[in-house]
Jmol script that loads the backbone (N, CA, C; Angstrom):
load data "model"
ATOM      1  N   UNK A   1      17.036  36.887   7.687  1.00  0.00           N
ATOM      2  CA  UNK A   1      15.719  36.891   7.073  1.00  0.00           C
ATOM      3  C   UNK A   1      15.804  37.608   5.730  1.00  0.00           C
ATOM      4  N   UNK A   2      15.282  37.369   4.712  1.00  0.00           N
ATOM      5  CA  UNK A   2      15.350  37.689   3.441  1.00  0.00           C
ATOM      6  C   UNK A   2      14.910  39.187   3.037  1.00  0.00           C
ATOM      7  N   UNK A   3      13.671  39.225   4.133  1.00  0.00           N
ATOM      8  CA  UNK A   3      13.253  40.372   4.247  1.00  0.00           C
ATOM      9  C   UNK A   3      13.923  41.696   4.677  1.00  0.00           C
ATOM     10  N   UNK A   4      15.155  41.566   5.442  1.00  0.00           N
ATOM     11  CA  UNK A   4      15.622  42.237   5.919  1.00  0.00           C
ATOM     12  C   UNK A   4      16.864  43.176   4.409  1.00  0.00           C
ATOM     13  N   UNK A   5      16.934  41.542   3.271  1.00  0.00           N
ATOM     14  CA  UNK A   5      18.216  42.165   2.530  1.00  0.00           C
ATOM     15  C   UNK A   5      17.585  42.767   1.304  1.00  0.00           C
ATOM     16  N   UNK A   6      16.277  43.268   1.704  1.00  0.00           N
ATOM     17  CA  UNK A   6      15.931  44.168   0.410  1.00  0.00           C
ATOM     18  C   UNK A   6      15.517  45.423   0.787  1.00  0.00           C
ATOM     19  N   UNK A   7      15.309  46.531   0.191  1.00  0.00           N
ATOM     20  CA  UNK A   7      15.282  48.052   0.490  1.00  0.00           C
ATOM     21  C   UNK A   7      13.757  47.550  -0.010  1.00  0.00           C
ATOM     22  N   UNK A   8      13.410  49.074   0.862  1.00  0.00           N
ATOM     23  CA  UNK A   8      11.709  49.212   0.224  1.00  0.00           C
ATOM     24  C   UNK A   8      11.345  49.321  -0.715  1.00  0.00           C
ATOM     25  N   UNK A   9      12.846  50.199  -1.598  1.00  0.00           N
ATOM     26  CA  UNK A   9      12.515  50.271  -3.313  1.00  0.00           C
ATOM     27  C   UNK A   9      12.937  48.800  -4.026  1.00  0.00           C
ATOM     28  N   UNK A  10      13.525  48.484  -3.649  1.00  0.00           N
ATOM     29  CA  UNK A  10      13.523  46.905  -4.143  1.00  0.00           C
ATOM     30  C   UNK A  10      12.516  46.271  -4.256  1.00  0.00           C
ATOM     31  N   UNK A  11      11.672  46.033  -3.135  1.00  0.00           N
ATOM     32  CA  UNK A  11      10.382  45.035  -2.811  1.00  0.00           C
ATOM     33  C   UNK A  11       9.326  46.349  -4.025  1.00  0.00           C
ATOM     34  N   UNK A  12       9.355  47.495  -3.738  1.00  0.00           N
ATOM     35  CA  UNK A  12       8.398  48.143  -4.380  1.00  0.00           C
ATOM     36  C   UNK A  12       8.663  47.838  -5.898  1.00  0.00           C
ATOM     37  N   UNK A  13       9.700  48.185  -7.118  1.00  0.00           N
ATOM     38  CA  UNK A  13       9.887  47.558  -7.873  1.00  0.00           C
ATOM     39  C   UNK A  13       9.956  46.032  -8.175  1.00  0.00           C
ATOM     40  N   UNK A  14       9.911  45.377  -7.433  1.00  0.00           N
ATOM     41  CA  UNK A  14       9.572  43.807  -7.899  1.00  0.00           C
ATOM     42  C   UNK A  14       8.173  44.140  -7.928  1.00  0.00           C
ATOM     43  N   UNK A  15       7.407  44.337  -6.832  1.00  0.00           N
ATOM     44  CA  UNK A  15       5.681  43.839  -6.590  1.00  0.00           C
ATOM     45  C   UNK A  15       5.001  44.976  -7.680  1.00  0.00           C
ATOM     46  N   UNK A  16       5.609  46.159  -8.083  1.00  0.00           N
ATOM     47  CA  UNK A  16       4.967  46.452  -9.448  1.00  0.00           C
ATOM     48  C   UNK A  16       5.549  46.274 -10.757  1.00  0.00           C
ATOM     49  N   UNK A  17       6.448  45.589 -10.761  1.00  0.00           N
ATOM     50  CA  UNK A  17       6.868  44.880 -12.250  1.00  0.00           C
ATOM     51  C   UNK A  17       6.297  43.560 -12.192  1.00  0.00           C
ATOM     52  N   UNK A  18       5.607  42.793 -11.013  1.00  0.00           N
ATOM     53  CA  UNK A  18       4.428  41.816 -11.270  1.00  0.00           C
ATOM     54  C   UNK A  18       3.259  41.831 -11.262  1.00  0.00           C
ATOM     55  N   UNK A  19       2.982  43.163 -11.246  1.00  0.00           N
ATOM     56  CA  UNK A  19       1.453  43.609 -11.020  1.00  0.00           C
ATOM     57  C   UNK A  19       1.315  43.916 -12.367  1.00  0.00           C
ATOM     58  N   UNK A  20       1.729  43.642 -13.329  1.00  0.00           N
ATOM     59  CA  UNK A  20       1.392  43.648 -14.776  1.00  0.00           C
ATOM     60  C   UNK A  20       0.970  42.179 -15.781  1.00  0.00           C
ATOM     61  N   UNK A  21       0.083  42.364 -15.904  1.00  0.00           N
ATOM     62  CA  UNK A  21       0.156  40.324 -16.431  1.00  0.00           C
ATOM     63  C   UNK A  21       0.744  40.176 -17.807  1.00  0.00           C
ATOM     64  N   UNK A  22       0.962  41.614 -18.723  1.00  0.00           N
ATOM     65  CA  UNK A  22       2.019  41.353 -20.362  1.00  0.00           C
ATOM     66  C   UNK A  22       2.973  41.175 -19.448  1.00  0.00           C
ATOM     67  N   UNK A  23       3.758  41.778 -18.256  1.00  0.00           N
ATOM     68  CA  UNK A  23       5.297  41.849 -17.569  1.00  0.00           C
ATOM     69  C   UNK A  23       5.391  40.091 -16.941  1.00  0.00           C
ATOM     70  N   UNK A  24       4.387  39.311 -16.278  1.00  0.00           N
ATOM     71  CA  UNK A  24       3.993  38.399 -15.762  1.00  0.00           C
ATOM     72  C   UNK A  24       4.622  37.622 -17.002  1.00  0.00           C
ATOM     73  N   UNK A  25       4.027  37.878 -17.969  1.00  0.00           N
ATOM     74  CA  UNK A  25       4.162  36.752 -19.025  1.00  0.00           C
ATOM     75  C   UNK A  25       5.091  36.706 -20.105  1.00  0.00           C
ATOM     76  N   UNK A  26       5.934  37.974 -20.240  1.00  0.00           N
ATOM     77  CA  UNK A  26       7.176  38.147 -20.289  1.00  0.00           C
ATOM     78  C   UNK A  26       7.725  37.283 -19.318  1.00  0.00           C
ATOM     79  N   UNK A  27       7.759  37.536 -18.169  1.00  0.00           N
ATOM     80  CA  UNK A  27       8.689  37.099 -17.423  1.00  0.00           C
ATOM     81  C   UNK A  27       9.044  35.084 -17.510  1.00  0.00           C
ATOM     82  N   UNK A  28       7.794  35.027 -17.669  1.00  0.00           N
ATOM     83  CA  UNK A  28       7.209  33.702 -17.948  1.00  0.00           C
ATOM     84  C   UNK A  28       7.677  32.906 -19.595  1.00  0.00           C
ATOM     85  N   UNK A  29       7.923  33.664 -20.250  1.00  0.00           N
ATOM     86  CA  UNK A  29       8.516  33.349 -21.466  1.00  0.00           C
ATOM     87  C   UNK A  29      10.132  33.650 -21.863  1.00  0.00           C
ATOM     88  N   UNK A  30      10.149  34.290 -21.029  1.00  0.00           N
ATOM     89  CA  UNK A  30      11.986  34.287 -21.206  1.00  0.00           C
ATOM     90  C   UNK A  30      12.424  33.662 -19.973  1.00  0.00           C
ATOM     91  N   UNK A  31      12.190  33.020 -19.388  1.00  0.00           N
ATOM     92  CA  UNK A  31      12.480  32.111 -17.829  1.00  0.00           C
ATOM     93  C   UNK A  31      13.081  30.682 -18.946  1.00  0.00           C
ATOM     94  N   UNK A  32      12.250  30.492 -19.710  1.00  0.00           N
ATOM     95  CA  UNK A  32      12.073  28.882 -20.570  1.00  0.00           C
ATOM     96  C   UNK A  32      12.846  29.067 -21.648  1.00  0.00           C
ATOM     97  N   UNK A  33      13.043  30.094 -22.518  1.00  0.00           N
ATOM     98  CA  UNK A  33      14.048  30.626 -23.553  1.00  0.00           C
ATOM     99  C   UNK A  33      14.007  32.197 -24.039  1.00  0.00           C
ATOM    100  N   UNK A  34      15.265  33.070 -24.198  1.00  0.00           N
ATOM    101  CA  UNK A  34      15.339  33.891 -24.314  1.00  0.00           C
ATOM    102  C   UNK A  34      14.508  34.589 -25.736  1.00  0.00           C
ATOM    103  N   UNK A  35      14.482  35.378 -25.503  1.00  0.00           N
ATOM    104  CA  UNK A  35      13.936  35.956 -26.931  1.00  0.00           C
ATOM    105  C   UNK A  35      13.812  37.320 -27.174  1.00  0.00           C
ATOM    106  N   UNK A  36      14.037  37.973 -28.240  1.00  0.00           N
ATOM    107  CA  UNK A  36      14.360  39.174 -28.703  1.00  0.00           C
ATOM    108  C   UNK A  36      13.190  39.977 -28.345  1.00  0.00           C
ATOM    109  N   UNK A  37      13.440  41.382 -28.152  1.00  0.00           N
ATOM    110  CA  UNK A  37      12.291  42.479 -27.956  1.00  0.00           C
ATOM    111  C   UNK A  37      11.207  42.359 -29.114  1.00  0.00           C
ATOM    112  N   UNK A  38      12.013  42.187 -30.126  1.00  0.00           N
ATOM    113  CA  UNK A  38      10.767  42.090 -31.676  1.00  0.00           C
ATOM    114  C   UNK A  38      10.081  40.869 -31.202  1.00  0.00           C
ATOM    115  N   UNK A  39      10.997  39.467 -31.213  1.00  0.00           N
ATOM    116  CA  UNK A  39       9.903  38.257 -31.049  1.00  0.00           C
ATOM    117  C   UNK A  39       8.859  38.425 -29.532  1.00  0.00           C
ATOM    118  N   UNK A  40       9.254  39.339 -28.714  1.00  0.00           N
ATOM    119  CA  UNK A  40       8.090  39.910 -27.776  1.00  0.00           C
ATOM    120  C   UNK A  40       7.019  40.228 -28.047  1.00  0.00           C
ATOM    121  N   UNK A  41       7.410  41.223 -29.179  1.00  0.00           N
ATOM    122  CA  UNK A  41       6.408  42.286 -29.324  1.00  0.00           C
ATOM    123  C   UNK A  41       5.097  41.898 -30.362  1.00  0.00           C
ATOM    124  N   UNK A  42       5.159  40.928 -31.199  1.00  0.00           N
ATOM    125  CA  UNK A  42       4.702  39.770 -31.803  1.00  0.00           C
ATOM    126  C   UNK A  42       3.769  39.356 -31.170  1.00  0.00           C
ATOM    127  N   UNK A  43       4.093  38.682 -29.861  1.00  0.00           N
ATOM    128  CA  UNK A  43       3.016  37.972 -29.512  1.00  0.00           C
ATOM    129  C   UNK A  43       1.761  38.731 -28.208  1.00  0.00           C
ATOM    130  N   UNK A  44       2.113  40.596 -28.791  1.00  0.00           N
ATOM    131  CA  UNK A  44       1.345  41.290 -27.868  1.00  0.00           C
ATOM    132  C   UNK A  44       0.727  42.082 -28.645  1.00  0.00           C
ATOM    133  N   UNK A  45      -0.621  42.100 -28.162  1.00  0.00           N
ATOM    134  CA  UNK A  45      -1.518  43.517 -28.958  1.00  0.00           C
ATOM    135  C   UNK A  45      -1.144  44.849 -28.587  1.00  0.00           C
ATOM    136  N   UNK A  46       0.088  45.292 -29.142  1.00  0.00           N
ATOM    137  CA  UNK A  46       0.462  46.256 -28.666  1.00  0.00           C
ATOM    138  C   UNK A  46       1.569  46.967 -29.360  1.00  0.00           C
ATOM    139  N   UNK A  47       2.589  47.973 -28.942  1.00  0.00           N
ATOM    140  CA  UNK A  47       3.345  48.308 -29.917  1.00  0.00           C
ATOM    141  C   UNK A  47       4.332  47.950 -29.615  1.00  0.00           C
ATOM    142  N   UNK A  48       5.112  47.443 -30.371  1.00  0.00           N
ATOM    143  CA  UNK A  48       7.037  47.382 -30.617  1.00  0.00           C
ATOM    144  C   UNK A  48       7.459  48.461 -28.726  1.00  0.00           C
ATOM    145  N   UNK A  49       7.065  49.612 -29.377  1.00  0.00           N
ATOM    146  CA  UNK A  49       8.032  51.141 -28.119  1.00  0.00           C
ATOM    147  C   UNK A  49       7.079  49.990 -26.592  1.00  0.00           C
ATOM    148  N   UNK A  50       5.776  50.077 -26.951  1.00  0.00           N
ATOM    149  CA  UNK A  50       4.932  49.450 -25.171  1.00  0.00           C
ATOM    150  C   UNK A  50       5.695  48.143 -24.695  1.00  0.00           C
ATOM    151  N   UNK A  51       6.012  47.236 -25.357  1.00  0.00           N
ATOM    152  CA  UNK A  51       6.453  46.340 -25.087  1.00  0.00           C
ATOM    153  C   UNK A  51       8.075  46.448 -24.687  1.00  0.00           C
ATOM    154  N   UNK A  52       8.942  47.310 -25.815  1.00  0.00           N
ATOM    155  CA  UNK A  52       9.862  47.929 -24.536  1.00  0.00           C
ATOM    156  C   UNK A  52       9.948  48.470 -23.611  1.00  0.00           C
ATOM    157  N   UNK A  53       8.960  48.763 -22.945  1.00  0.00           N
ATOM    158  CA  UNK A  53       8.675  49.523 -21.793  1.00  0.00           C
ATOM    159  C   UNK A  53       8.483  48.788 -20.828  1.00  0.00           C
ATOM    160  N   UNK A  54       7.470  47.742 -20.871  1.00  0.00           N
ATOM    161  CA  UNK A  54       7.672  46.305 -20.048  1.00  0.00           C
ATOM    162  C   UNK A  54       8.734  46.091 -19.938  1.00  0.00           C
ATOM    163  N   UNK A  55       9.881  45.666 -21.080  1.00  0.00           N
ATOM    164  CA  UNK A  55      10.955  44.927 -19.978  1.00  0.00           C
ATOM    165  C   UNK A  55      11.855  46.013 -19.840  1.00  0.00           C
ATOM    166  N   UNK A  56      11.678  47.197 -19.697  1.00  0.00           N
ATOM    167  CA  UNK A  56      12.517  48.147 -18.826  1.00  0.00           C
ATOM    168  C   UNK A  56      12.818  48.110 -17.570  1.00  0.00           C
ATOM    169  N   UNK A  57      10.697  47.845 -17.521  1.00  0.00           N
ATOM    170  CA  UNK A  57      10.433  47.890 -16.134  1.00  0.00           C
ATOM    171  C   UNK A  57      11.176  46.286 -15.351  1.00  0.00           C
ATOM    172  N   UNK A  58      11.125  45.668 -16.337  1.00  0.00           N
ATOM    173  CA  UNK A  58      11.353  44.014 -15.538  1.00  0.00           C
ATOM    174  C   UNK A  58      12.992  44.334 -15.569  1.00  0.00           C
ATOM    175  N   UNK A  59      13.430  44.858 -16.386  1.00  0.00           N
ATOM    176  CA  UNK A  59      14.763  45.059 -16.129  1.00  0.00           C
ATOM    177  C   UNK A  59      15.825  45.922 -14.772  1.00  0.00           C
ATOM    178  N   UNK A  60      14.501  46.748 -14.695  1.00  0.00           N
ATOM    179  CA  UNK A  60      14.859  47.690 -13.256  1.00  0.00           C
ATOM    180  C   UNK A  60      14.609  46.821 -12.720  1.00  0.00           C
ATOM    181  N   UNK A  61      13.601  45.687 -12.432  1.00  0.00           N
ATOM    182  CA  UNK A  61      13.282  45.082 -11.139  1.00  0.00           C
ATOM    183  C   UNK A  61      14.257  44.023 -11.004  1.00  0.00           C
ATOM    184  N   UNK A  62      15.379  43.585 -11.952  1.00  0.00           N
ATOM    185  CA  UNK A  62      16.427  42.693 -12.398  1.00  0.00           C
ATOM    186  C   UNK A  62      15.316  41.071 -12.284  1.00  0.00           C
ATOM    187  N   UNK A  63      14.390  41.319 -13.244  1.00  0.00           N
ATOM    188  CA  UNK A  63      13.676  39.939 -13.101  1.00  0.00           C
ATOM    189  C   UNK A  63      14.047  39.493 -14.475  1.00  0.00           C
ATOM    190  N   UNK A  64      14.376  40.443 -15.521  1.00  0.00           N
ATOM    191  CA  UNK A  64      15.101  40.072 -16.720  1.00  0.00           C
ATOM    192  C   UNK A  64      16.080  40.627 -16.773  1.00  0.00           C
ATOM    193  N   UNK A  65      17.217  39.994 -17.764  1.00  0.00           N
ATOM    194  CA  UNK A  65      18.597  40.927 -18.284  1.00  0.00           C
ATOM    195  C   UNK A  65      18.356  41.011 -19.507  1.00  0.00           C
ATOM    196  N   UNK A  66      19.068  41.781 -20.038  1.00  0.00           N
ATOM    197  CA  UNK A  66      18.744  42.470 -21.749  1.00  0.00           C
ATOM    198  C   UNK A  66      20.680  42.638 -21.922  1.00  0.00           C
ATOM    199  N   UNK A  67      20.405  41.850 -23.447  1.00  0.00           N
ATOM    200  CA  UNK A  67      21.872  42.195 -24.553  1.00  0.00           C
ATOM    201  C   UNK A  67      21.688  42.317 -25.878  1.00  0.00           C
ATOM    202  N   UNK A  68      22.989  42.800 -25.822  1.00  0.00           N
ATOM    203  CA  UNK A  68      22.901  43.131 -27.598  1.00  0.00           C
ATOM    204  C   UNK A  68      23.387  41.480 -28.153  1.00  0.00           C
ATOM    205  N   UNK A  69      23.178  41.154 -29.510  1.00  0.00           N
ATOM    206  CA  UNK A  69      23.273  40.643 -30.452  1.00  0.00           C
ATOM    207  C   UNK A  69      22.856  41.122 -31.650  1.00  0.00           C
ATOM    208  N   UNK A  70      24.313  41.704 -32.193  1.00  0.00           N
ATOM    209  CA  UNK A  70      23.866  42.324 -33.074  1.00  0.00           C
ATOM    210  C   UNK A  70      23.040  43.583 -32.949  1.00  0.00           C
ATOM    211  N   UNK A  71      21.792  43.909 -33.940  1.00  0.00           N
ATOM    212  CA  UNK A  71      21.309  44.653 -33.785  1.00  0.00           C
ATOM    213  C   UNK A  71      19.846  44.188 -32.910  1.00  0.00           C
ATOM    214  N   UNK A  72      19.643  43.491 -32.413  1.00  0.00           N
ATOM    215  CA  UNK A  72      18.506  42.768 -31.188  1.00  0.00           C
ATOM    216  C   UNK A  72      19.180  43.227 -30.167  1.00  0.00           C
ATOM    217  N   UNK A  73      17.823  43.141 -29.003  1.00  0.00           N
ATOM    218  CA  UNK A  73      17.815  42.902 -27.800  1.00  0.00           C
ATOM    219  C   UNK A  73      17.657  41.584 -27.330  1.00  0.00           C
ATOM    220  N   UNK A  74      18.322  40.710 -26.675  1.00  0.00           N
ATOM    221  CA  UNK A  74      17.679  39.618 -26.261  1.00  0.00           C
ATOM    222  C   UNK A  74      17.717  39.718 -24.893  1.00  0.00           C
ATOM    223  N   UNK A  75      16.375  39.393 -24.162  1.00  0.00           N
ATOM    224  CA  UNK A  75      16.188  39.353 -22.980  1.00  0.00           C
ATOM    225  C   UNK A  75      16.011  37.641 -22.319  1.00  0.00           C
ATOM    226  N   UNK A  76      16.518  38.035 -21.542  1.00  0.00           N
ATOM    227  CA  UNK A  76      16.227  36.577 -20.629  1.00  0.00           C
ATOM    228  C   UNK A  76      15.908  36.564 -19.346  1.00  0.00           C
ATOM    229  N   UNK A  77      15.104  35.759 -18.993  1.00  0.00           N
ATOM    230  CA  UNK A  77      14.114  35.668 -17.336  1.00  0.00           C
ATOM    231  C   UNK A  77      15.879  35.334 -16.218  1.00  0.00           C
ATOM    232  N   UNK A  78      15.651  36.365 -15.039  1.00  0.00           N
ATOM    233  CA  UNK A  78      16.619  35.781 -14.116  1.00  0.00           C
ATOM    234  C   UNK A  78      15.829  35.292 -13.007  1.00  0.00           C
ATOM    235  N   UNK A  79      16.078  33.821 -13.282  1.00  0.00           N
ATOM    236  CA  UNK A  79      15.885  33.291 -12.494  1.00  0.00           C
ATOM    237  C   UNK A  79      16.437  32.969 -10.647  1.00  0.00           C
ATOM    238  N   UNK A  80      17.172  33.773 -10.861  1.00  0.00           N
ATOM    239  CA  UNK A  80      18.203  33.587  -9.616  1.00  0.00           C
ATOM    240  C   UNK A  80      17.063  35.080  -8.671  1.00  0.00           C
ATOM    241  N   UNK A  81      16.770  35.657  -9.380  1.00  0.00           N
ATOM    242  CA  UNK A  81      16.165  36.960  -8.734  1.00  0.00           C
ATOM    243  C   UNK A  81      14.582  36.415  -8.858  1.00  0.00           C
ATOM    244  N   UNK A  82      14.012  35.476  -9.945  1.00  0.00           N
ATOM    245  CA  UNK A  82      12.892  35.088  -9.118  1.00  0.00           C
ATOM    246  C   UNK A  82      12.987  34.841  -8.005  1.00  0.00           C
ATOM    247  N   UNK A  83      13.790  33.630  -7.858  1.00  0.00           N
ATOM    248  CA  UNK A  83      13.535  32.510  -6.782  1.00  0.00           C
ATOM    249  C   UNK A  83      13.935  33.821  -5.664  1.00  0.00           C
ATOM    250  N   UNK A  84      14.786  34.981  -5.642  1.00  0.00           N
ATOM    251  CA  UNK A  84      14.881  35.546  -4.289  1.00  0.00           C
ATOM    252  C   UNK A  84      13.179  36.305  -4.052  1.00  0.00           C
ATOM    253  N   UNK A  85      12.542  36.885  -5.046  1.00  0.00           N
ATOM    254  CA  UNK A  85      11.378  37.305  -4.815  1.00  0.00           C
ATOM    255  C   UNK A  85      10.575  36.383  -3.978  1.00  0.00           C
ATOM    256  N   UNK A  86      10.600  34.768  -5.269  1.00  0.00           N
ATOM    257  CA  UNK A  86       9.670  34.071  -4.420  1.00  0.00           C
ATOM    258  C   UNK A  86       9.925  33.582  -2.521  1.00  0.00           C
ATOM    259  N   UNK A  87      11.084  33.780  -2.436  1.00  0.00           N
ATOM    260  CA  UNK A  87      11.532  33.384  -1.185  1.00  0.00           C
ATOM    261  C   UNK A  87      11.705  34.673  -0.176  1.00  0.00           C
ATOM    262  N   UNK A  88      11.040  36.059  -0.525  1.00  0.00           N
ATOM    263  CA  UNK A  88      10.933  37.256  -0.035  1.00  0.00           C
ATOM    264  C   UNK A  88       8.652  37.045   0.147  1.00  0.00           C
ATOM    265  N   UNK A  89       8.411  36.358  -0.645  1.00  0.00           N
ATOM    266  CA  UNK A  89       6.919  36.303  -0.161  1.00  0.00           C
ATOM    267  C   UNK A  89       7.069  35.401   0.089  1.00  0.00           C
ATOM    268  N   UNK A  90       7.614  34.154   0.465  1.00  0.00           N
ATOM    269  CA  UNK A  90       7.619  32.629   1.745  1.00  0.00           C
ATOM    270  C   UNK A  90       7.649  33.607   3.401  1.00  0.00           C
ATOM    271  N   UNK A  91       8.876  34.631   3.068  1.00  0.00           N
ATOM    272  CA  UNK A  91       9.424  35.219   4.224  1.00  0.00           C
ATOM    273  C   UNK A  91       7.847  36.277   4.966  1.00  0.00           C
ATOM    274  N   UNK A  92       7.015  36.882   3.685  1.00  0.00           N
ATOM    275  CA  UNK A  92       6.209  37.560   4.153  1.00  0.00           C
ATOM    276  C   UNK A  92       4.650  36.530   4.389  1.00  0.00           C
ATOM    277  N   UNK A  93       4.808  35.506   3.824  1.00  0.00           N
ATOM    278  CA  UNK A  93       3.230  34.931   4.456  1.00  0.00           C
ATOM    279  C   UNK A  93       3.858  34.177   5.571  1.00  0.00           C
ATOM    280  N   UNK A  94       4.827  34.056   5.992  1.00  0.00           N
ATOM    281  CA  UNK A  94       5.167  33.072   6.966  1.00  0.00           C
ATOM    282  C   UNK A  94       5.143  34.091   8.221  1.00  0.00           C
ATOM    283  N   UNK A  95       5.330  35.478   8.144  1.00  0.00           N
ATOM    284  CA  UNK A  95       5.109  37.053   9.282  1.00  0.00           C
ATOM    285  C   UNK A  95       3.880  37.091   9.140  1.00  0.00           C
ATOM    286  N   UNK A  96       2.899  37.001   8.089  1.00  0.00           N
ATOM    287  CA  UNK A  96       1.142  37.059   8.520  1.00  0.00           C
ATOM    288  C   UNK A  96       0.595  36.256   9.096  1.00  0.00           C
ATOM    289  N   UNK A  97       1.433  34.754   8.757  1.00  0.00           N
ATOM    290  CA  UNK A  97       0.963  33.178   9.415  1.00  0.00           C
ATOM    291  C   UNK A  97       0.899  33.575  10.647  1.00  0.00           C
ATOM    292  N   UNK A  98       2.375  33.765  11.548  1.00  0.00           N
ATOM    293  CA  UNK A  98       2.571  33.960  12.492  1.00  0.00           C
ATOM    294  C   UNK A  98       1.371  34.873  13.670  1.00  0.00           C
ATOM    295  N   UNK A  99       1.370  36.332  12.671  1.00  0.00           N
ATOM    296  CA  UNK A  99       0.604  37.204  13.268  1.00  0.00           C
ATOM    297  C   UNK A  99      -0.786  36.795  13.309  1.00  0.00           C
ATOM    298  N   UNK A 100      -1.501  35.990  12.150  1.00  0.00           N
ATOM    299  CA  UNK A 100      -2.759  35.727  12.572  1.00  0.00           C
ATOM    300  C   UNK A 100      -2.682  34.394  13.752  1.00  0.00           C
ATOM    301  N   UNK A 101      -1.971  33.932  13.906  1.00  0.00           N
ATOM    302  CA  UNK A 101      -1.802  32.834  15.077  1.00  0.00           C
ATOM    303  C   UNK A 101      -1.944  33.581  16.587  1.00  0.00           C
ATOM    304  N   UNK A 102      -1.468  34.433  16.250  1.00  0.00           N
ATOM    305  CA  UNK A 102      -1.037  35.210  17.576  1.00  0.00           C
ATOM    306  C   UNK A 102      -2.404  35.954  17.838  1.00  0.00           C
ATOM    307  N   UNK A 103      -2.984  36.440  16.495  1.00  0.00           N
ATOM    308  CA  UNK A 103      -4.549  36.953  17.120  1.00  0.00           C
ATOM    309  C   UNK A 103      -5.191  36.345  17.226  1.00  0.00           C
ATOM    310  N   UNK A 104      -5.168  34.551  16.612  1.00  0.00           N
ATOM    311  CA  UNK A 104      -6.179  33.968  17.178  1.00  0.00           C
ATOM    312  C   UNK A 104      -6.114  33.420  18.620  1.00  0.00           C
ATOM    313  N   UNK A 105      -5.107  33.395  18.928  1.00  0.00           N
ATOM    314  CA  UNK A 105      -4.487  32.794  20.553  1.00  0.00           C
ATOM    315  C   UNK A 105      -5.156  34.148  21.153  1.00  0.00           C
ATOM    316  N   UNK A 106      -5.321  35.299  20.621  1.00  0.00           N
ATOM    317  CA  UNK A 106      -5.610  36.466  21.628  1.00  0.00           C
ATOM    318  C   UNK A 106      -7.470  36.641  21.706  1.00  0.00           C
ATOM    319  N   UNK A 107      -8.102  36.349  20.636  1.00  0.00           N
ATOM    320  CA  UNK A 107      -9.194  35.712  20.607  1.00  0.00           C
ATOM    321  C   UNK A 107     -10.314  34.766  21.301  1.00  0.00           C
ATOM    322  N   UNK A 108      -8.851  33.941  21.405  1.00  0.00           N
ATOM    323  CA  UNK A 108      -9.913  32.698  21.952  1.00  0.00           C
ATOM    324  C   UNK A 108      -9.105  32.687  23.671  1.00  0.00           C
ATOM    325  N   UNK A 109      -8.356  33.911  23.777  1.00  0.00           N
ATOM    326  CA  UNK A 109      -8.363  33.890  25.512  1.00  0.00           C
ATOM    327  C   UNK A 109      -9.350  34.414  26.209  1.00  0.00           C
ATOM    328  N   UNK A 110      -9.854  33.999  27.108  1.00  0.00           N
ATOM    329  CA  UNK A 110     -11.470  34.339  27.762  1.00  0.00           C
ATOM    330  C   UNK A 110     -10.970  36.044  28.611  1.00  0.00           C
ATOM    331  N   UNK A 111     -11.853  36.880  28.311  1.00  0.00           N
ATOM    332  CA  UNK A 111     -11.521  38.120  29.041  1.00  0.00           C
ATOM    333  C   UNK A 111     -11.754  38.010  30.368  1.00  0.00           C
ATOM    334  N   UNK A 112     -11.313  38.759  31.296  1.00  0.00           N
ATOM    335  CA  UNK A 112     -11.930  38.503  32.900  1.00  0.00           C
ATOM    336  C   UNK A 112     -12.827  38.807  33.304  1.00  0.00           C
ATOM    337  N   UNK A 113     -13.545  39.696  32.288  1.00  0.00           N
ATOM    338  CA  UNK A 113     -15.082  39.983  32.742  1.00  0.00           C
ATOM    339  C   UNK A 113     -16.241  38.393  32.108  1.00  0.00           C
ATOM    340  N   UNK A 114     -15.490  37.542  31.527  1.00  0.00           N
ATOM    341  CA  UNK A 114     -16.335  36.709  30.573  1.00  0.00           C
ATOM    342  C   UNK A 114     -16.219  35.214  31.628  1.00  0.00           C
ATOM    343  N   UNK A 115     -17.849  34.823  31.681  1.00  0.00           N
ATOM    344  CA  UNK A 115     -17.502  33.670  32.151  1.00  0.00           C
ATOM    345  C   UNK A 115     -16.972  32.515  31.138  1.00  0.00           C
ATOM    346  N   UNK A 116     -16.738  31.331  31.878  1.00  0.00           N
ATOM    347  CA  UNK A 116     -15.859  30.044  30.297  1.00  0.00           C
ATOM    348  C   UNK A 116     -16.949  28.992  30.326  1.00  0.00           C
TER     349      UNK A 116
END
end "model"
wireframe off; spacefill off
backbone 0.3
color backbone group
């Protein structure tokens, strides 16, 4: 189970390096083509240093990688570590599926004090 091959700080750093929607959309723009920290920082109301700080964070969560060229950063979306995220929440709505199945089966069993 997928769930099993991640640490709590793992799952905790992914689910708050997506709980950001500039980090969201980072992530979302270097998935399709890479692009430098400056050409980031461009398309955010914000500063050059804030916007490195985003993909620090996406970088701890390994949802982007970061290199030199030259004097740039270029970051790029890893996709190989989406798809394990996205297939770490298949793994967790498919344990709530389950569990609400199981309370509704416990629900709709008639108690013994209840007539049917």
């Amino acid at each position: 189970m997928v769930v099993d091959e991640w640490t709590q700080a793992d799952v905790d750093r992914i689910f708050h390096a997506l709980a950001d929607a500039t980090r969201r959309d980072i992530v979302r723009r270097t998935l399709t083509t890479e692009a430098s920290v400056s050409e980031l920082a461009r398309a955010y109301d914000m500063s050059f240093a804030a916007v490195q700080k985003h993909v620090a964070v996406l970088e701890g969560a390994g949802l982007v990688t970061k290199r030199s060229r030259g004097r740039e950063r270029i970051v790029r979306g890893d996709a190989a570590q989406i798809a394990r995220a996205r297939s770490l929440l298949a793994q967790l709505e498919e344990l709530w599926r389950s569990r609400f199945s199981r309370l509704d089966d416990v629900l709709a069993t008639p108690r013994p004090d209840e007539h049917p």
